[in-house]
N, CA, C and O atoms as a DFTB+ gen file, in Angstrom:
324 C
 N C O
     1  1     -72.307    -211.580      28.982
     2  2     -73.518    -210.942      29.432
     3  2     -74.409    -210.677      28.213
     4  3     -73.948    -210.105      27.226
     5  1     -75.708    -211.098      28.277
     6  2     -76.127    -210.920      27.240
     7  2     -77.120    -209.152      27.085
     8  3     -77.672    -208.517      27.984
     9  1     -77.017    -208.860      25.749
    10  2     -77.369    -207.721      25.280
    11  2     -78.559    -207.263      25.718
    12  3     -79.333    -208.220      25.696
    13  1     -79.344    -205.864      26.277
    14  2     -80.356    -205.530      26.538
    15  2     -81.640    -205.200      25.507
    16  3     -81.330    -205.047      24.325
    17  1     -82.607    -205.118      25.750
    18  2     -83.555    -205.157      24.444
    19  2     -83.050    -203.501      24.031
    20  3     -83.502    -203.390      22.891
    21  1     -82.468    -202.394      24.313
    22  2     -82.381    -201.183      24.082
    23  2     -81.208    -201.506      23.087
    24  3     -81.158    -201.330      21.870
    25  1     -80.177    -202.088      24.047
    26  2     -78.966    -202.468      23.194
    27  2     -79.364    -203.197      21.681
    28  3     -78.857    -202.800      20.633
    29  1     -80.684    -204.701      21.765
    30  2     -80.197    -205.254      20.731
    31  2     -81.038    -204.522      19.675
    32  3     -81.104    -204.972      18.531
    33  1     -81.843    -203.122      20.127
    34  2     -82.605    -202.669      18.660
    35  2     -81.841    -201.316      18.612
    36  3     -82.437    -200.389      18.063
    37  1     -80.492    -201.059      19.160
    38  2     -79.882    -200.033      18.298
    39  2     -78.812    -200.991      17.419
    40  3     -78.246    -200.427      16.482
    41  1     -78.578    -202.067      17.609
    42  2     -77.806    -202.728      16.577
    43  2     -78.611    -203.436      15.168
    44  3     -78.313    -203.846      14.046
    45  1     -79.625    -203.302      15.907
    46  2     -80.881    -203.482      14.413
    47  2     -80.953    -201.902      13.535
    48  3     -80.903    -201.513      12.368
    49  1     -81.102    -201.310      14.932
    50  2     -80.888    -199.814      13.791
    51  2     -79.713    -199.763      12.931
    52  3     -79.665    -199.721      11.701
    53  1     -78.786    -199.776      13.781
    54  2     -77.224    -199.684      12.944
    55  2     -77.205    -200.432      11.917
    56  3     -76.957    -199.744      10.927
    57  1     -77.352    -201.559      11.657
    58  2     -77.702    -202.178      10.428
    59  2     -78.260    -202.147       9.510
    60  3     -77.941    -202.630       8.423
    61  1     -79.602    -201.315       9.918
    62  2     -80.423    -200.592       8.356
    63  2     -79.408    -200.053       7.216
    64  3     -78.257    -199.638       7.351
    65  1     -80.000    -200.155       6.343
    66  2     -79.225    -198.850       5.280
    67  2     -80.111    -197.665       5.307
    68  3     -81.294    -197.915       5.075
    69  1     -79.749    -196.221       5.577
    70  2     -80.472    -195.604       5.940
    71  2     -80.831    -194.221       4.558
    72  3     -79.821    -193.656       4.138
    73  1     -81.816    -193.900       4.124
    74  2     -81.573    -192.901       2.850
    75  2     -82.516    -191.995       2.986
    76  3     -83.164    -191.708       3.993
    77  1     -82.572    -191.438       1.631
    78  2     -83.935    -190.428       1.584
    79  2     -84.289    -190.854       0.128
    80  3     -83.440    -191.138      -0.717
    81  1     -85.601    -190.867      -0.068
    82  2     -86.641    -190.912      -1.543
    83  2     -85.713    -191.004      -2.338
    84  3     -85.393    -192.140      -2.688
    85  1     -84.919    -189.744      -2.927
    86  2     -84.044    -189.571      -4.062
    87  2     -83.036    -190.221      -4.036
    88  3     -82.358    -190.428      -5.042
    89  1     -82.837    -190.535      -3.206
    90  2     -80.963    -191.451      -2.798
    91  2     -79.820    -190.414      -2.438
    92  3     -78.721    -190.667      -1.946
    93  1     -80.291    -189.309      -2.765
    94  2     -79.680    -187.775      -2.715
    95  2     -79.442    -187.229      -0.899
    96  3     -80.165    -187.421       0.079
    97  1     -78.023    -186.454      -1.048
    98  2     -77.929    -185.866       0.801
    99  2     -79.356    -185.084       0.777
   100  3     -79.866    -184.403      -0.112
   101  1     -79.993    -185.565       2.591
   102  2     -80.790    -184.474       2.694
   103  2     -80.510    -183.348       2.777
   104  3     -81.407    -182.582       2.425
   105  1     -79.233    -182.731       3.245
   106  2     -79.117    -181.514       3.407
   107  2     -78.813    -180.490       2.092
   108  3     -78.554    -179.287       2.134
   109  1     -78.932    -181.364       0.920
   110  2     -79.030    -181.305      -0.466
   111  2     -80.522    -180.763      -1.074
   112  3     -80.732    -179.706      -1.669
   113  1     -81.461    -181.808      -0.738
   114  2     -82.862    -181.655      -1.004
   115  2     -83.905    -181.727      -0.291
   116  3     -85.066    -181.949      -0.636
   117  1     -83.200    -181.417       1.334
   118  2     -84.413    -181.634       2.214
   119  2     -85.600    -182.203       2.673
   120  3     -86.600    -181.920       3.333
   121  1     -84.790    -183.646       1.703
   122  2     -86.137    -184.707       2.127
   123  2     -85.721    -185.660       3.322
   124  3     -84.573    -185.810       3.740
   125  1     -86.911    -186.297       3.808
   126  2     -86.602    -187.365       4.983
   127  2     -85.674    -187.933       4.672
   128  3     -85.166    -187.957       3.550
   129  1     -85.060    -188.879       6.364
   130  2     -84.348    -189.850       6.072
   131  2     -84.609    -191.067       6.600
   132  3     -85.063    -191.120       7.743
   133  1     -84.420    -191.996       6.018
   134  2     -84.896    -193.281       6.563
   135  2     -84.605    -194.587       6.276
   136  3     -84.058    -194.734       5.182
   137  1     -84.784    -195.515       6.870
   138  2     -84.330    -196.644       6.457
   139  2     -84.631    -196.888       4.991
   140  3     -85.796    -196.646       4.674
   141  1     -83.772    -197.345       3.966
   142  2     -84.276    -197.918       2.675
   143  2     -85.531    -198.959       2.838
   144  3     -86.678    -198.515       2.879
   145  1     -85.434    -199.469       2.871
   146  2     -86.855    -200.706       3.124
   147  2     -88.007    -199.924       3.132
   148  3     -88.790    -200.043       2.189
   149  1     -88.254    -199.110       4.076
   150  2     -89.218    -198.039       4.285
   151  2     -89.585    -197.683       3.238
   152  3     -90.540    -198.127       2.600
   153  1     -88.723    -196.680       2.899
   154  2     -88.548    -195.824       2.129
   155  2     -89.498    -196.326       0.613
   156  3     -90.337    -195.691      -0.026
   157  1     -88.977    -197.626       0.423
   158  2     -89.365    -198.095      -0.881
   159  2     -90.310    -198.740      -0.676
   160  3     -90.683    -199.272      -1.721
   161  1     -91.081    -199.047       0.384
   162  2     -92.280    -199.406       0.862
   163  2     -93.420    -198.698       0.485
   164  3     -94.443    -199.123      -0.051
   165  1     -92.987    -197.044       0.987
   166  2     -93.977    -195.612       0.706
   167  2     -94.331    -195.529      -0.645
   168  3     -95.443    -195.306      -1.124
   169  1     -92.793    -195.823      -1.452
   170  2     -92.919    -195.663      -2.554
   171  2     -93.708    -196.413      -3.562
   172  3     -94.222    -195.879      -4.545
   173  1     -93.783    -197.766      -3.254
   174  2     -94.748    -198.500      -4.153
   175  2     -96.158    -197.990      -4.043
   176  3     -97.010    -198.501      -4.770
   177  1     -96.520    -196.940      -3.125
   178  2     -98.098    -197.202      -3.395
   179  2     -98.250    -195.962      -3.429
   180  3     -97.365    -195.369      -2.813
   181  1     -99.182    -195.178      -4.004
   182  2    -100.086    -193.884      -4.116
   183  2     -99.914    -193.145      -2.376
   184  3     -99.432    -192.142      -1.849
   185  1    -100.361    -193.894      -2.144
   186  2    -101.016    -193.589      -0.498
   187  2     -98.995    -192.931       0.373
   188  3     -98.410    -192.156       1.129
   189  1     -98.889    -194.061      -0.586
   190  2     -97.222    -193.932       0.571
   191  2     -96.780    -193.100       0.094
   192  3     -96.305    -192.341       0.938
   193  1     -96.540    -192.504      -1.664
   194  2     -96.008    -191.386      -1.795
   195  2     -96.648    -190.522      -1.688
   196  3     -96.132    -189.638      -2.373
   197  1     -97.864    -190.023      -1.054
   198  2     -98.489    -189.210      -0.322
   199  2     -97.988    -188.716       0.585
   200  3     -97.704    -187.560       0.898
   201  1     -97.884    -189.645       1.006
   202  2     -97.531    -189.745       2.643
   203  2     -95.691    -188.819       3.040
   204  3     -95.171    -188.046       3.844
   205  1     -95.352    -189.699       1.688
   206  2     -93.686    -189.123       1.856
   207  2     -93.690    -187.626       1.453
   208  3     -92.928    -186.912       2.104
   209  1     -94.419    -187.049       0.497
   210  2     -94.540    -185.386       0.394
   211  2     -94.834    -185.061       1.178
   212  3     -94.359    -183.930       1.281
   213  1     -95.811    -185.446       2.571
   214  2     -96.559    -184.668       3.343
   215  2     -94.966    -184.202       4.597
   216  3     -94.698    -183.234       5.309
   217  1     -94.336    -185.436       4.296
   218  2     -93.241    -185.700       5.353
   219  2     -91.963    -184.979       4.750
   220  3     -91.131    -184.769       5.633
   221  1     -91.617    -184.588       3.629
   222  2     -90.688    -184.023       2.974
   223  2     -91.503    -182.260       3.343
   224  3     -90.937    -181.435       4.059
   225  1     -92.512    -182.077       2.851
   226  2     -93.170    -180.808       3.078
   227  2     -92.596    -180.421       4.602
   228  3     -91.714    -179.571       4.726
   229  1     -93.229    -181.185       5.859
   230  2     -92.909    -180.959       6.990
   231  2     -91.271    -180.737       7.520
   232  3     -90.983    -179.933       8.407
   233  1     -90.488    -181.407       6.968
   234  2     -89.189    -181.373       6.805
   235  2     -88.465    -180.466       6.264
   236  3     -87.288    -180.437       6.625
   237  1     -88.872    -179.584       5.371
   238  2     -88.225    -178.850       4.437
   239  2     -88.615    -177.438       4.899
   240  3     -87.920    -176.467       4.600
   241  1     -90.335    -177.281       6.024
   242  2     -90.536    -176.215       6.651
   243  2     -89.932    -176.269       7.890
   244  3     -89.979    -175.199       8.498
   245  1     -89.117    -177.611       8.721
   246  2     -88.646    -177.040       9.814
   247  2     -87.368    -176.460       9.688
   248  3     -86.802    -175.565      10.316
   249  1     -86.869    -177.532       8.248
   250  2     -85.007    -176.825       8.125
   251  2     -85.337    -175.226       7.650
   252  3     -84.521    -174.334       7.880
   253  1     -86.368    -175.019       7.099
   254  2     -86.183    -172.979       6.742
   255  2     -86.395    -172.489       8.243
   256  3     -85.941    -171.387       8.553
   257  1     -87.153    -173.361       9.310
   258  2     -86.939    -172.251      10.311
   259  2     -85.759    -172.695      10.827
   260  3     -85.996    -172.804      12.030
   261  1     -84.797    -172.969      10.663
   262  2     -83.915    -173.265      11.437
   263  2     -83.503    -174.384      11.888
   264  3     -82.334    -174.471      12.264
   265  1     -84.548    -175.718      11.967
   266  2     -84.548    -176.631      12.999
   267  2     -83.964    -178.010      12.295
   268  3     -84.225    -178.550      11.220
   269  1     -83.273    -178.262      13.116
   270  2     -82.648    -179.499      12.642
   271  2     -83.272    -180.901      12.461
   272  3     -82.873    -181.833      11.763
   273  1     -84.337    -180.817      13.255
   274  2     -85.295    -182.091      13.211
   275  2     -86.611    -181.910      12.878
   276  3     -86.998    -180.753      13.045
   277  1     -87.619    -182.874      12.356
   278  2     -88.609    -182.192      12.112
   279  2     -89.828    -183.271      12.798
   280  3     -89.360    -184.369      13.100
   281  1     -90.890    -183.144      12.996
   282  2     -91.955    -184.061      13.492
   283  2     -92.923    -184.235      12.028
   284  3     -93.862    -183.578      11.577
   285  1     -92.235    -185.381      11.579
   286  2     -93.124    -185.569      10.220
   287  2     -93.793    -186.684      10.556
   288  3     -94.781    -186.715       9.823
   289  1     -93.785    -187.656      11.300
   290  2     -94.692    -188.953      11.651
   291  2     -94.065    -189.901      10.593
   292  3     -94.982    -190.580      10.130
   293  1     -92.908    -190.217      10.036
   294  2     -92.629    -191.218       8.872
   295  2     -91.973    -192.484      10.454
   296  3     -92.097    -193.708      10.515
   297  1     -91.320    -191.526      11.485
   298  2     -90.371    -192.504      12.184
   299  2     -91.485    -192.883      13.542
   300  3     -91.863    -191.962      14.267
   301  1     -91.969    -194.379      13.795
   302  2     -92.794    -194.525      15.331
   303  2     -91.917    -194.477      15.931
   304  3     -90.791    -194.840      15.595
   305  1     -92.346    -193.878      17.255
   306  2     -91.676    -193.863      18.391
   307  2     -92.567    -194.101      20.253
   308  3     -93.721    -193.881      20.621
   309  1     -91.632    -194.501      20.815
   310  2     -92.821    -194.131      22.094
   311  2     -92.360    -192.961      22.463
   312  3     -91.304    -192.368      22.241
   313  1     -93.819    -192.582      23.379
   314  2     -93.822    -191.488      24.189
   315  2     -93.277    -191.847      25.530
   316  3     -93.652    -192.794      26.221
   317  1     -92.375    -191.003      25.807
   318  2     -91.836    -191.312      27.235
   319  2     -92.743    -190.218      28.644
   320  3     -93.043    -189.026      28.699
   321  1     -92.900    -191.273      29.501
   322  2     -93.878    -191.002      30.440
   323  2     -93.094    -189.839      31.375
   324  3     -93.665    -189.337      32.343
């Protein structure tokens, strides 16, 4: 039986290597986490490491309140109807 499109992009996920900026645990330094590729994507340009403070900032104020996840905009997603 062949694989569903849900199925074959969590095995694309599973396959990423997944990190944060520093290479460091987030629960260490409270930065995003994300696929490497990404990650070093942001990093080559001005704009992207902008982008990754704005998302480490957002991240680092939801873990002080408590929250385990944060809405930083680094990960697209759909909106479910």
């Amino acid at each position: 039986m062949a694989k569903t499109k849900t199925q074959r992009s969590l095995d694309t996920w599973t396959e990423q290597e997944w990190t944060t900026p520093s290479g460091k645990k987030s629960k260490d330094t409270g930065e995003v986490y994300g696929p490497k590729n990404k990650i070093k994507a942001l990093q080559s340009s001005a704009k992207g490491r902008a982008r990754l403070a704005r998302a480490n900032k957002k991240k680092r104020e939801a873990t002080a309140r408590g929250e385990q996840y944060a809405d930083h905009g680094l990960h697209s997603r759909k909106k479910k109807a």
